[in-house]
N, C-alpha and C positions, 0 to 999 in steps of 0.2 A: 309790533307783535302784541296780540292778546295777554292783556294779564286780568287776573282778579284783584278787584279793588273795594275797600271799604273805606267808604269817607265819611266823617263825621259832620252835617252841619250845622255850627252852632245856633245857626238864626241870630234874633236879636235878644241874644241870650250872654251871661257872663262879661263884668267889669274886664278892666285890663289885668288886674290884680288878681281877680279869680279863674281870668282865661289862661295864666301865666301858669297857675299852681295846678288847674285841670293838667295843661301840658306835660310841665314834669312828673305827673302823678301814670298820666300814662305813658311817658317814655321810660318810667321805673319798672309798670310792669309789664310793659315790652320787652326788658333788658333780659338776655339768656333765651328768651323764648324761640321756638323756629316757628316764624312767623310764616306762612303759604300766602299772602296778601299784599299787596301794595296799602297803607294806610296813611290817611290824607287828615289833616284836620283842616275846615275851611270857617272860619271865625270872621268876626266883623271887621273892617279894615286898620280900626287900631291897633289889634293885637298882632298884625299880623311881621313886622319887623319883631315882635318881641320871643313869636312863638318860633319863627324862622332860627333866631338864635339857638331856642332851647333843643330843637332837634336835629338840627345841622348834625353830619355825621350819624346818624340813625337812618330805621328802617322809615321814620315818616318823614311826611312830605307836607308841605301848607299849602293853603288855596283861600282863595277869596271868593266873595260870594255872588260878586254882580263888578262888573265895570261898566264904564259910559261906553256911550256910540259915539262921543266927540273924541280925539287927541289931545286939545287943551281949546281954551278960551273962556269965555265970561259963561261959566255955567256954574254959578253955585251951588255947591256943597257935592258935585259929582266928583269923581277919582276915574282915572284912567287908568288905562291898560297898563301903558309905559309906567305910573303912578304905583300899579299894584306889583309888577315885575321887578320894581327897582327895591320894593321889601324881603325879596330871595323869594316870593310867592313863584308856585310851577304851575299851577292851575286856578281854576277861576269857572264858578257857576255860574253859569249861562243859561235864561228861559225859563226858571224857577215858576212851577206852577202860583205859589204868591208873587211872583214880580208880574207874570201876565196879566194874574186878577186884580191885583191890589193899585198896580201902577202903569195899568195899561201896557204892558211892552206886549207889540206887535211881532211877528214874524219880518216884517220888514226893517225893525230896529235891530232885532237879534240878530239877522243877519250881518248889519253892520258892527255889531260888537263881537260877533263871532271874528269875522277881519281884523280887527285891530289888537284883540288878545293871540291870534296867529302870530301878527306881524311883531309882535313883540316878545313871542317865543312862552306864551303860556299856553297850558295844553285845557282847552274848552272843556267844562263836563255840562254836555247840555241836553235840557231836560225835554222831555213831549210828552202826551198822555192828555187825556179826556176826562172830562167832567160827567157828573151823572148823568145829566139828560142825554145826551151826548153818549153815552152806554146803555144806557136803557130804550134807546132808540138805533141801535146798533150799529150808529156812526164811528166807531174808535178807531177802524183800522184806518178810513177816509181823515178821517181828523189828525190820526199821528203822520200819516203819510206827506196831507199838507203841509204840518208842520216843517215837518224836513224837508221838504222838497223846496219849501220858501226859503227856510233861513240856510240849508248846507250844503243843497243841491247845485248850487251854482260854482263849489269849490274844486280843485284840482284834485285827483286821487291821490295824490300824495299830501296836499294839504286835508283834506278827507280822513286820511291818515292818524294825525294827530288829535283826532277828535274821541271823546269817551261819550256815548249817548247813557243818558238816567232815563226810565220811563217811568212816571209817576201814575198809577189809575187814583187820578184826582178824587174819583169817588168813593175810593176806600180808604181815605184819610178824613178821619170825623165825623162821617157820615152815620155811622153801626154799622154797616157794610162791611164786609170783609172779600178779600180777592184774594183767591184761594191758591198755592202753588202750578197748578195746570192751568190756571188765568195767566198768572204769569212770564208762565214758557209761554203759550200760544201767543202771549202782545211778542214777548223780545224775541220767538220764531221769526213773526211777521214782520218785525222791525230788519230781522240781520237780512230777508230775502230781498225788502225796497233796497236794502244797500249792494247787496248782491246784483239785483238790474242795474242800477245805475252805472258803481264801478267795479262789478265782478265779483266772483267767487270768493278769490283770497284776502283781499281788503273788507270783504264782510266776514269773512272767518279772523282777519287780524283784529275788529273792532270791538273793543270791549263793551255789554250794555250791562248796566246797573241798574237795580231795581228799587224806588224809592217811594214804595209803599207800605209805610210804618213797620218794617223789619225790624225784629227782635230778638231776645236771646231764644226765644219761645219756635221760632218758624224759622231763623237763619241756615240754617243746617240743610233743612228738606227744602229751601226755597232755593240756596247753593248748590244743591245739586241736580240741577235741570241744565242740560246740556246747552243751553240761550244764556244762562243767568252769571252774567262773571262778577259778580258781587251784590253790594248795596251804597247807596244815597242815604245816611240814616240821619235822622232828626233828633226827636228828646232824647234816645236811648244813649246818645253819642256825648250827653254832659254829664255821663257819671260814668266812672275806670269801671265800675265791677258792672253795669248792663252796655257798657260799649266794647269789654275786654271779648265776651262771649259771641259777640258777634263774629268780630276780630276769627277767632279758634275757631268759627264753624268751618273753615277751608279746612 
């Protein structure tokens, strides 16, 4: 079933000590609120047994930010699906516009780590979206298509299911660029109909997309209320309670 979701991702951001204190700072001023959102905090893998603790029982939920494509064996310094599932983590970032660029991950890897965070019962939030050139040449809808059609198009509709798509427009992160709320809708329009062809109407009307194009206290609102848009992917805004609470309240 479609929900709205607001996930925070730390990157490679906050100690264990200061990942601990963000968490109970915002599970404090969560407490009493009617929260309309599903919220996620997805942290680096050490935190993530500690933060598991701290919200257990609450409205949030933890996530990790990357798993391997391997199950175990001689790969240092990688962590596995089973690895990050056995921390009480529910989900797990997949496809990260910087895991593509920075570390090569192909469409053909993500697909394999998309299967094993299945198999292990975490729920994928995986990312697609275009780079400038790439926009500017008005390849996006071709490029996000590929995307998915390489790494999730091969899944059952009910493993399909379990997945949350993020659409990042690469080019309006850093860039000066801005991508405006009706850029928006039109990518996660066109995102929910590729899933509509594939496996129908109602598993593209059940599939939640998030928008993870440096959303803020500033746009969250008018950016949530586009009938495509069931939440955000949110970055730096998401390591301090008072610009990640707002985001939070725009439902």
């Amino acid at each position: 079933m479609r929900k709205n979701i607001v996930a925070g991702n730390w990157k490679l951001n906050k100690t264990l000590q200061e990942g601990v204190a963000l968490a109970k700072e915002l599970k404090t001023a969560l407490t009493g609120k009617n929260v309309n959102c599903d919220v996620i905090i997805c942290s680096p893998f050490i935190h993530l047994t500690a933060i598991h603790e701290i919200v257990e029982g609450s409205e949030m939920k933890v996530g990790a930010q990357n798993c391997a494509d391997k199950d175990s064996g001689a790969y240092t310094g990688e962590v596995s699906a089973a690895m990050v599932a056995s921390t009480g983590a529910q989900y797990v970032i997949l496809g990260h516009s910087e895991r593509r660029a920075y570390y090569g991950e192909t469409n053909a890897i993500l697909k394999e780590k998309v299967k094993r965070a299945l198999e292990n019962h975490l729920i994928p939030i995986f990312c697609i979206g275009e780079v400038l050139e790439e926009r500017e040449t008005g390849k996006q809808n071709k490029v996000v298509k590929t995307q998915i059609n390489e790494s999730l198009f091969d899944l059952s509709a009910e493993d399909f299911g379990k997945i949350v798509l993020a659409y990042e427009p690469v080019w309006a992160i850093g860039t000066g660029k801005t991508a405006t709320s009706a850029q928006a809708q039109e990518m996660h329009a066109f995102i929910r109909q590729i899933v509509a062809d594939k496996y129908g109407t109602k598993t593209a009307n059940d599939t939640s997309i998030l928008y993870g194009g440096s959303a803020n206290a500033g746009n969250a609102k008018e950016l949530f209320s586009n009938p495509d848009v069931d939440g955000g992917l949110i970055g730096g805004a998401s390591l301090k309670v008072d610009t990640f609470l707002p985001i939070i309240e725009a439902f």
